[in-house]
N, C-alpha and C positions, 0 to 999 in steps of 0.2 A: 265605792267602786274601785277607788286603785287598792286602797287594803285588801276587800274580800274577792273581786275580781283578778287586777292584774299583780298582785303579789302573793298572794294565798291557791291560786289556780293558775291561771298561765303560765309564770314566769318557772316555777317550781315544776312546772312538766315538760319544758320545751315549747309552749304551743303562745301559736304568735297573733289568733285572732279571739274574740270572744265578745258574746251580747251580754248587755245586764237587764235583764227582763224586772221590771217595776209594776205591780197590781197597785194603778190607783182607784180607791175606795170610798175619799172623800163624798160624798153626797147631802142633801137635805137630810134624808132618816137616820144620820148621823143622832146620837144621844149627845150634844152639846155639854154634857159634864160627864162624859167619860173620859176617863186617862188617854186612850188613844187620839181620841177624837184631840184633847186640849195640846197633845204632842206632834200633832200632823200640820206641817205648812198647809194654810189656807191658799192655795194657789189653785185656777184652773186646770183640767187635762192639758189644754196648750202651756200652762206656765212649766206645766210639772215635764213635759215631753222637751221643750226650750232646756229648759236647767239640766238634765239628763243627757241629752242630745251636748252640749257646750262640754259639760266634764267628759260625756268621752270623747269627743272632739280633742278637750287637750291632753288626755291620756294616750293618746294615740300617735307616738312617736317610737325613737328606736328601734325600729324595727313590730314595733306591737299593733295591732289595730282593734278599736274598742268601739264598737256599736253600742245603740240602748234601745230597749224597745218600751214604752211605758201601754200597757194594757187598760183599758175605761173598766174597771170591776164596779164599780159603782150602780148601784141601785136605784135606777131614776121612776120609783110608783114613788106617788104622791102620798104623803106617811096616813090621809086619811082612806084611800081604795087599797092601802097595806095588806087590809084586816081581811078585806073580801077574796083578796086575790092569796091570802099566805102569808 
């Protein structure tokens, strides 16, 4: 968030507010030995929206202000009515 947010875009144009929008995916139909899967904190939507929320909390000085928004992408059919529904 401070590298690709407030130093890579903000700071570099003048502009003094900005969200960091987060799609979390974690779910059951997750394939447990996929790479993604084994590189993603096991954290709840609330843990993942807390942890997000806190860093731009403390990004947000000097004049800067850093929202975060964490999105539910997550896929909640049951992995056996998967098949039925798509």
């Amino acid at each position: 968030m401070d590298d690709q947010l407030v130093n890579q875009y903000l700071k570099p144009n003048g502009f003094t507010t900005g969200v960091y929008l987060v799609g979390w995916f974690l779910c059951d139909r997750w394939d447990k030995q996929h790479h993604q899967y084994q590189s993603t904190p096991k954290w709840s939507l609330e843990r993942a929206r807390d942890f997000f929320r806190d860093q731009a909390s403390a990004l947000s000085k000097n004049g800067i202000s850093v929202s975060s928004f964490v999105l539910n992408c997550a896929a909640n059919v049951p992995r056996k009515a998967a098949g039925k529904n798509g």
